[in-house]
C-alpha positions in Angstrom: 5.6 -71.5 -14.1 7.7 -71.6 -16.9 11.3 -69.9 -17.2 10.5 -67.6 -19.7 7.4 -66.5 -17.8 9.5 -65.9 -14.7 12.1 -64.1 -16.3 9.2 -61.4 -17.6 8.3 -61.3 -14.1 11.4 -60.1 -12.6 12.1 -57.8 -15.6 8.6 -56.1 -15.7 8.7 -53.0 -13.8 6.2 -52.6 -10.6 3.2 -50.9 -11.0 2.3 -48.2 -8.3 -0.6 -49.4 -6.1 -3.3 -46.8 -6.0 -3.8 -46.4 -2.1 -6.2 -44.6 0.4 -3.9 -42.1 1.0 -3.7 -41.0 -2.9 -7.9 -41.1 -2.7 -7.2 -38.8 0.2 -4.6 -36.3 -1.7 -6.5 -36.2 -4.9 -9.8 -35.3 -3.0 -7.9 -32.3 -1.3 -6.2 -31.3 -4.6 -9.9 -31.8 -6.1 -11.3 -29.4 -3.6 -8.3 -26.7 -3.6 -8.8 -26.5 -7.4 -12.5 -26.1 -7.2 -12.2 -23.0 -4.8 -9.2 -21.8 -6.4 -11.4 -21.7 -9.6 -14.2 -20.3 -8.1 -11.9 -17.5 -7.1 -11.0 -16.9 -10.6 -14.2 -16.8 -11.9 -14.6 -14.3 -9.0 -11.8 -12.0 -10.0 -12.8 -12.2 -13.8 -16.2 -11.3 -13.4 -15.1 -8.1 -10.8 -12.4 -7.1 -13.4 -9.4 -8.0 -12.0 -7.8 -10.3 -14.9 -4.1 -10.4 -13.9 -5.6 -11.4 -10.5 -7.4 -13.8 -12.3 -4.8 -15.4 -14.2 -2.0 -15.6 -10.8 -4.9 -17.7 -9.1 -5.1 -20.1 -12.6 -1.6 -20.4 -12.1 -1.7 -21.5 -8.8 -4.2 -23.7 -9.8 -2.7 -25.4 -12.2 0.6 -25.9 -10.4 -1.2 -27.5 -7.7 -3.2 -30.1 -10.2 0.2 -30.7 -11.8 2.5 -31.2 -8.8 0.5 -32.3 -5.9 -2.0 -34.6 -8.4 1.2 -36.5 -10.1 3.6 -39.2 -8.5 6.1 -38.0 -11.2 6.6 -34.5 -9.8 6.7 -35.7 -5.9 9.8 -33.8 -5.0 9.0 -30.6 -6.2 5.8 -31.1 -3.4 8.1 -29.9 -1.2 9.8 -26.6 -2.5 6.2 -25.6 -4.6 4.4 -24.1 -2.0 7.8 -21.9 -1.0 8.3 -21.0 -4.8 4.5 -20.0 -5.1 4.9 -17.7 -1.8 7.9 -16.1 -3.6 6.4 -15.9 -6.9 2.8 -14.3 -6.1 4.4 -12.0 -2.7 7.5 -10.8 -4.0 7.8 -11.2 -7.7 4.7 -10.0 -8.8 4.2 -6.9 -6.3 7.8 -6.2 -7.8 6.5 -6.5 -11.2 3.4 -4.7 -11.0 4.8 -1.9 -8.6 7.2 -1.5 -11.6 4.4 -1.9 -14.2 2.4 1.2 -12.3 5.5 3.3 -12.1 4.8 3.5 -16.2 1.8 5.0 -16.1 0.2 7.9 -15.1 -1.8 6.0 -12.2 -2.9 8.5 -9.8 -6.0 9.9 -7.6 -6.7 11.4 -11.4 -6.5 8.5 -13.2 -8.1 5.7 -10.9 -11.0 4.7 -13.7 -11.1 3.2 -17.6 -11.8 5.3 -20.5 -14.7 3.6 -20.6 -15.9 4.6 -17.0 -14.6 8.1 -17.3 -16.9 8.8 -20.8 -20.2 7.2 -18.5 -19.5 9.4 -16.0 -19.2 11.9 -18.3 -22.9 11.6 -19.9 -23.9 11.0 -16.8 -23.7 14.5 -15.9 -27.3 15.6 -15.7 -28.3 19.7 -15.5 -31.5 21.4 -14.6 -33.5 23.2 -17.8 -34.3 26.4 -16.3 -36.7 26.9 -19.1 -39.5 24.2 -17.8 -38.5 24.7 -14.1 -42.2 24.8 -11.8 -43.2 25.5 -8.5 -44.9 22.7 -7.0 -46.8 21.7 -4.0 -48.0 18.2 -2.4 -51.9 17.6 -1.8 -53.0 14.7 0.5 -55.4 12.0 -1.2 -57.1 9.1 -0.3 -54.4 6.8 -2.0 -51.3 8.8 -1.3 -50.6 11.9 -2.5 -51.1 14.1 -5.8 -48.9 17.1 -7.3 -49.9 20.2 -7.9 -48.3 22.7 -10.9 -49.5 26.4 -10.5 -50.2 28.0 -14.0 -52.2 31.5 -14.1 -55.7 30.6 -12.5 -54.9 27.2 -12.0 -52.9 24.7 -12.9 -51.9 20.9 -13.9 -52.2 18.3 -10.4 -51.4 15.0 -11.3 -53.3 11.3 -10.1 -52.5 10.2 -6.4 -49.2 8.5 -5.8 -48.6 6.3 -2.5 -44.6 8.1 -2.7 -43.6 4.5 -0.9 -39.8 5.4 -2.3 -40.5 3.3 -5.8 -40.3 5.1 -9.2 -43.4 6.6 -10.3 -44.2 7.9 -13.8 -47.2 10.4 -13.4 -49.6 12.1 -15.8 -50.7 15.7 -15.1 -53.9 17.3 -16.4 -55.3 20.5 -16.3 -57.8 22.1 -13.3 -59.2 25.3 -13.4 -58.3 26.2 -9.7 -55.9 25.1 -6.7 -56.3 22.4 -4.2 -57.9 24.0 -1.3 -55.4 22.7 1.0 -51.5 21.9 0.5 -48.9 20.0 2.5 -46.7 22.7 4.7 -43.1 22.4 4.0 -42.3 20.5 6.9 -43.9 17.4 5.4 -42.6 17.8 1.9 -39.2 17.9 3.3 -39.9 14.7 4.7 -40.9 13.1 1.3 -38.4 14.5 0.0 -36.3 11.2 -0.7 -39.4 9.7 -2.6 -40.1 12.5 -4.5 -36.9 12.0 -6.4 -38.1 8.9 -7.8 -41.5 10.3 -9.2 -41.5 11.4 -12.9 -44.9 14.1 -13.6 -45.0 14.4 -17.5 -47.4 17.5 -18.9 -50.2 17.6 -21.5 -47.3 19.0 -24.1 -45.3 15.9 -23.0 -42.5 18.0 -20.5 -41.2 15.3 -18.2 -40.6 17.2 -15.0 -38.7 15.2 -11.8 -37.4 17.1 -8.8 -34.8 19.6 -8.7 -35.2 21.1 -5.6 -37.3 21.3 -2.2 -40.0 23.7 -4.1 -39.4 23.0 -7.6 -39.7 20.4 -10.6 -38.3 20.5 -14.1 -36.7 18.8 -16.6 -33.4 16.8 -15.8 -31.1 16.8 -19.2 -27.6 15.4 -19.8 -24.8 18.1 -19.9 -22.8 15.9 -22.8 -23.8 13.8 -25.7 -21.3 11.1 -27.5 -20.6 12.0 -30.6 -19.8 9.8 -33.7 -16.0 11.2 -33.8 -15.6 10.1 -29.5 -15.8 13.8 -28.2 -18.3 14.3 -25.8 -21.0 18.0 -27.1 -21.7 20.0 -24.2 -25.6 20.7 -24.8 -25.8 23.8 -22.9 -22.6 25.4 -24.1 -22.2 24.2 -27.2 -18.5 23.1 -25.9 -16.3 20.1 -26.5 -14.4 17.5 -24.6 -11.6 15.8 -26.8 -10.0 12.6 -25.7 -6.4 12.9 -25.4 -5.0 9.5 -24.9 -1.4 10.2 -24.3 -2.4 12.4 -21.2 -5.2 10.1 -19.8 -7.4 12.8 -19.9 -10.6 14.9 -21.6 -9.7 18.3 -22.8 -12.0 21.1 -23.3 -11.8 23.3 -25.9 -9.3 25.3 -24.3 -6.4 22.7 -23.8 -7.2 22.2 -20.1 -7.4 18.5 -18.5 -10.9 17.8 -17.2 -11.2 15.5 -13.9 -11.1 12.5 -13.5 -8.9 10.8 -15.4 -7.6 7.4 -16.9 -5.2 5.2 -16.3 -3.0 5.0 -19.8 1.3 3.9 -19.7 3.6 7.3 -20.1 6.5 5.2 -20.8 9.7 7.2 -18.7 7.8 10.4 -17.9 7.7 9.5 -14.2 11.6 8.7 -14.2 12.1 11.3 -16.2 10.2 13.7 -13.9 12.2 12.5 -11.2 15.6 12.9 -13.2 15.1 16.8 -14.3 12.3 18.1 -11.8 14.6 20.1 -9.6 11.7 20.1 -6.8 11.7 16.4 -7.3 15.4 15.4 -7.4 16.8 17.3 -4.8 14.9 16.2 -1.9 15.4 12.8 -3.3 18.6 12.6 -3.6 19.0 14.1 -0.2 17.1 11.5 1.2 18.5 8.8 -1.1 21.7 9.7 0.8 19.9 9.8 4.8 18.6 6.4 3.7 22.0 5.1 3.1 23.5 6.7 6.2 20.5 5.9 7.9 21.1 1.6 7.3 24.6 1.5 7.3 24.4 3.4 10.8 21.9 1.2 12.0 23.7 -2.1 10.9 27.3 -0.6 12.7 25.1 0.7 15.4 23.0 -2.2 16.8 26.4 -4.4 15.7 28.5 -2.9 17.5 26.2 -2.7 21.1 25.2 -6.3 20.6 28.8 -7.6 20.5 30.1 -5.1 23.0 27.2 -6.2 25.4 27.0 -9.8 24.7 30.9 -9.7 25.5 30.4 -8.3 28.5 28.2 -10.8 29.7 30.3 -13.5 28.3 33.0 -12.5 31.6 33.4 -15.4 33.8 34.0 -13.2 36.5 30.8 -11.0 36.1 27.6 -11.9 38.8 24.1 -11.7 38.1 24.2 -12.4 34.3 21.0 -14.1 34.5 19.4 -10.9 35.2 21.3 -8.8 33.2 20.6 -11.3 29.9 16.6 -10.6 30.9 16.7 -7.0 31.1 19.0 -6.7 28.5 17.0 -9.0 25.9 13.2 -7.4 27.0 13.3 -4.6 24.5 13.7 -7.2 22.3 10.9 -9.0 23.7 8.4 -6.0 23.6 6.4 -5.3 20.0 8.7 -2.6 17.9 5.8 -0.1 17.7 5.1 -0.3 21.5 8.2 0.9 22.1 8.2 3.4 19.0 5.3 5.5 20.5 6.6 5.1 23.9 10.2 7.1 22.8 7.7 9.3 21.0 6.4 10.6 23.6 9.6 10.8 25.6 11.3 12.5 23.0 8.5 15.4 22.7 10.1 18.2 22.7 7.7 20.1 24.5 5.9 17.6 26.9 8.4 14.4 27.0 10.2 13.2 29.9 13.5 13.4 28.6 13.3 17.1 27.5 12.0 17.8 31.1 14.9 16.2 32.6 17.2 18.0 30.4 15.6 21.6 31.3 15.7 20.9 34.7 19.6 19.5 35.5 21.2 21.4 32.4 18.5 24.3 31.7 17.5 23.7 27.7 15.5 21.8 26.0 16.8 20.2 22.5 14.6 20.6 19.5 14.2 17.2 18.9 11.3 17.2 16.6 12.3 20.2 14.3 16.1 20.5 14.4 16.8 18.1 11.4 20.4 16.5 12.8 18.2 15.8 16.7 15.6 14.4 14.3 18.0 11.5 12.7 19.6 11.1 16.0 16.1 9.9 17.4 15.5 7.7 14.8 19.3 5.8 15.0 18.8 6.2 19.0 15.4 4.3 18.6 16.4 1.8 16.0 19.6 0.6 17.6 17.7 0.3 21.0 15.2 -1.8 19.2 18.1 -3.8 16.8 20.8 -4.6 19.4 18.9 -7.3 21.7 19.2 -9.8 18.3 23.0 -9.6 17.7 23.6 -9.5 21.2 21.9 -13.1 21.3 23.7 -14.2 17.9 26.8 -12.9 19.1 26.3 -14.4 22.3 26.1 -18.1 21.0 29.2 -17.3 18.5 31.5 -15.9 21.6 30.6 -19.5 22.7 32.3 -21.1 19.8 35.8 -19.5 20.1 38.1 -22.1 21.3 39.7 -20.6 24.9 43.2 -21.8 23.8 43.1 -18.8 20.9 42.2 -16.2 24.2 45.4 -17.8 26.0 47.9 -18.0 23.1 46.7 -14.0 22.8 47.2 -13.5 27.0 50.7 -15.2 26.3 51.7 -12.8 24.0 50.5 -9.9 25.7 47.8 -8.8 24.4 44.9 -6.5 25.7 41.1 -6.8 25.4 41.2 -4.3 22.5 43.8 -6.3 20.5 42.5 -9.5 21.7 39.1 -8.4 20.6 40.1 -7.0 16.6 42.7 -9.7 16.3 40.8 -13.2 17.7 37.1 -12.1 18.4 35.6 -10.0 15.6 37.8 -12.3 12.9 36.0 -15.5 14.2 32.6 -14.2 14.6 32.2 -11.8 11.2 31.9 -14.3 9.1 28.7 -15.6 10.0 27.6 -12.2 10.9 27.8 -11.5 7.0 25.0 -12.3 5.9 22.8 -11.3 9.0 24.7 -7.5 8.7 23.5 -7.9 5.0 19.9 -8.4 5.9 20.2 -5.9 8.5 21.1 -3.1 6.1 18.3 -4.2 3.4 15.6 -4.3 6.2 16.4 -0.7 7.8 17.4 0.5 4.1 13.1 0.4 3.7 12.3 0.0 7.8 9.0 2.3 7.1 7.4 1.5 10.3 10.2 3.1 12.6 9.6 6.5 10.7 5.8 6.7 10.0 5.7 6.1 14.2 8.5 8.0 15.1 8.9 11.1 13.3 6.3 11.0 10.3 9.3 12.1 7.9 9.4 15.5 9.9 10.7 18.1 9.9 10.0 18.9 6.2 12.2 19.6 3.5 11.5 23.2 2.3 10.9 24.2 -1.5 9.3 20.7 -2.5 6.8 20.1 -5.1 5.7 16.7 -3.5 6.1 16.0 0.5 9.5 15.1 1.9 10.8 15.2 5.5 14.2 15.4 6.1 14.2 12.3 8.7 12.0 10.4 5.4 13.9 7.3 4.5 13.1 6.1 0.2 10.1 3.8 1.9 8.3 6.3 3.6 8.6 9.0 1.2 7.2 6.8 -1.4 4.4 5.6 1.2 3.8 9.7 1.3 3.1 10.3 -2.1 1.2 7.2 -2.3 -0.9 7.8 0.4 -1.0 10.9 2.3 0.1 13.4 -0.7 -3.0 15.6 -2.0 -2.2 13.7 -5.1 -1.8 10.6 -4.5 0.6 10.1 -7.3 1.1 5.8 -7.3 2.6 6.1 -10.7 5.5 8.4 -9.4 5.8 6.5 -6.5 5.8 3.1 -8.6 9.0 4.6 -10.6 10.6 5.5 -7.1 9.7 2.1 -5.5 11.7 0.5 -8.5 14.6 3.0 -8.2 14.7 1.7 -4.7 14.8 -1.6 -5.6 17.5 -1.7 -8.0 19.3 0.5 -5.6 18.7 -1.7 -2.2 19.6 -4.7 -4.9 23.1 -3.7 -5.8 23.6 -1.8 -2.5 23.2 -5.1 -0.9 25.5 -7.1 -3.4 28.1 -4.2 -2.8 28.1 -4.9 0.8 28.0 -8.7 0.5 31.3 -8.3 -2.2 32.7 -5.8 0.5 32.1 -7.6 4.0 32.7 -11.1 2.5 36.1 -10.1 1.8 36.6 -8.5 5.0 35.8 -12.0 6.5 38.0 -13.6 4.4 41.2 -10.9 5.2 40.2 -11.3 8.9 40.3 -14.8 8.7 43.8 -15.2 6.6 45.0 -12.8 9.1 
């Protein structure tokens, strides 16, 4: 080999050897791309084309990332930003999105399904309405028309449930026998689907147990878009801006369509006295409600987990068990279980209470007992988890900073505020952070415990004075009359700006409590 043909040898850059395990990962990436496109086509064809586009974008990023050497790094942080992207970003954005429309049990459909419903109206035409009655034949049955001496009957019919277009002709008597009532009632369901036309042409279908007559639409399109009420002579206009049909007396006509509104809903929420007040009453509970919560469960978890952190102290395997099992047991388990011990009328505690003191406190429908419930119940469910964290932070205090504060005289209360709580806020920060955010929206704990009750009185929408933001917005989603989404879209984004800088605000504010504590 010559030293020029060496020299291109060392300088030529290796070449990637394609191995089994790259067969392996394209063949996965292959089949993940396949079903993910299936799925699109799926969504696309059931209407759902923002649905349809996420799952392209998922596709693609996987082709791109997971079917190219170049991008092998980002295999590892993809499948976290994807989860972040498609579960918190884009229910954020669409929640957001909804709370600019008028989205609501009115306005679930399209324009387009709202106008075929619309003409699909049908009304009876009194005018060609007929008594009728069902003869038995050889193959099936015939129908009979009574008119003066006789009448029209039409050919047999095996009325075997499938649509059957009949001719009637004339006969110059009755049937000698007819089907009792009994049995037409029982062919009822078949009879719907048979269509008897007249010599003059009258189609006739059923309109009732004894009758037939012709079935008409209530509206017809018209070339301008209203919809001509053919009985009436009445009009429904389209009024975009509203999401509605009007009749010719201004009045909205049910149901709806979705159409954006722009700020009404925030603006409804702004000036609609029976709107703001109660919200801004529970805006403030809410607040109270997580920072109580956070000092709360905090503040027993520490106190506790010091406790058990005394050398001198016997049996602290038992205690740490008993202490950490209503940690252990499912959150709702133990919401319905101080449910029912907080009934007011039936629960244990109440019974207790009437029998050593003699009363019985109004826990469900005194508004203050209510909110004491729910902070009783949440920091019995919050404190096993900082007991544990503090418990492993206790551990890292170095004993020579407990002696240097025994030398100088100090007690457990000044020991505690001047050596423990320094050391062990600051990583408690961010944990005391999340803590506030989760019970700032913790729906579950209301919905079980309380339901939002008692009510707040002289409301236009349903609000409970124990109701934290996420279950009054879950309220008017879901169990209001209304079911107003787009409302409770503006108020979800509301809460999340709010819970957004609420939660930068107490970062700012406990960081630099950490950092005083620890300069001090």
């Amino acid at each position: 080999m010559t030293a020029q043909a060496l020299s291109d040898n060392l300088t030529e850059p290796a070449r990637p050897r394609f191995r089994a395990g790259d067969a392996i990962r394209l063949a996965i990436v292959a089949v993940l791309t396949l079903g993910l496109l299936y799925v699109v086509w799926g969504l696309y064809i059931a209407g759902e084309p923002l649905f349809a586009v996420v799952a392209m974008g998922l596709a693609v990023g996987i082709v791109i990332v997971f079917g190219s050497r170049r991008f092998y790094a980002a295999r590892f942080v993809f499948p976290a930003i994807a989860a972040v992207l498609i579960f918190i970003a884009l229910p954020v954005l669409y929640t957001s999105y909804v709370g600019f429309t008028n989205y609501g049990a009115r306005n679930l459909l399209t324009f387009d399904r709202v106008t075929a419903y619309q003409l699909s109206q049908k009304t009876i035409d009194k005018a060609t309405e007929r008594p009728f009655a069902l003869v038995r034949a050889d193959a099936g049955y015939q129908i009979f028309f009574p008119a003066g001496a006789g009448g029209f009957l039409t050919e047999p019919t095996p009325l075997d449930g499938n649509p059957a277009a009949l001719t009637a002709q004339p006969v110059d008597a009755p049937p000698a026998k007819t089907l009792e009532m009994k049995d037409v009632i029982k062919l009822r369901a078949a009879l719907q689907q048979v269509t008897a036309t007249l010599p003059d042409g009258t189609a006739l279908t059923s309109s009732g147990l004894r009758t037939f007559a012709k079935i008409k639409p209530v509206y017809a399109l018209e070339p301008d878009g209203t919809l001509l009420n053919d009985v009436d002579g009445s009009r429904l206009t389209p009024d975009p801006a509203a999401g509605f049909y009007r009749n010719d007396a201004g009045e909205t006509v049910a149901p709806g369509w979705r159409v954006g509104i722009g700020f009404a809903n925030f603006t409804r929420i702004l000036t609609s006295e029976g709107i703001r007040q109660p919200i801004l009453q529970i805006f403030v509970w809410t607040v109270v409600f997580a920072t109580l919560s956070m000092i709360l469960t905090f503040s027993l978890g520490i106190l506790l987990a010091s406790i058990l952190q005394w050398p001198h102290l016997k049996g602290k395997a038992a205690y740490r068990i008993l202490l950490i099992l209503p940690y252990a047991v499912p959150a709702f388990i133990s919401i319905l279980v101080f449910r029912g011990l907080f009934n007011q009328n039936f629960g244990e505690i109440n019974t207790i209470l009437s029998v050593v003191l003699g009363f019985k406190p109004q826990w469900g429908t005194d508004p203050m007992l209510a909110r004491a419930t729910t902070l009783i119940v949440n920091t019995w469910l919050g404190y096993p988890y900082m007991m544990l964290l503090g418990m492993g932070y206790l551990q890292a205090i170095p004993a020579e900073h407990y002696k240097a504060a025994a030398l100088e005289g100090a007690g457990p209360l000044r020991t505690f505020f001047s050596v423990t709580l320094p050391q062990i806020l600051p990583p408690f920060v961010p944990l005391l952070i999340s803590n506030f955010a989760f019970n700032f929206n913790n729906v579950v704990l209301i919905l079980l415990l309380t339901r939002g009750l008692p009510d707040i009185a002289g409301t236009q929408i349903p609000a409970g004075q124990t109701d934290i933001l996420g279950s009054f917005t879950y309220r008017i989603s879901f169990q209001d009359s209304g079911q107003n989404f787009g409302l409770a879209g503006a108020i979800s984004t509301l809460i999340f700006i709010i819970v957004g800088v609420i939660s930068y605000a107490n970062f700012v504010a406990l960081r630099r409590a950490a950092e005083a504590g620890g300069r001090g």
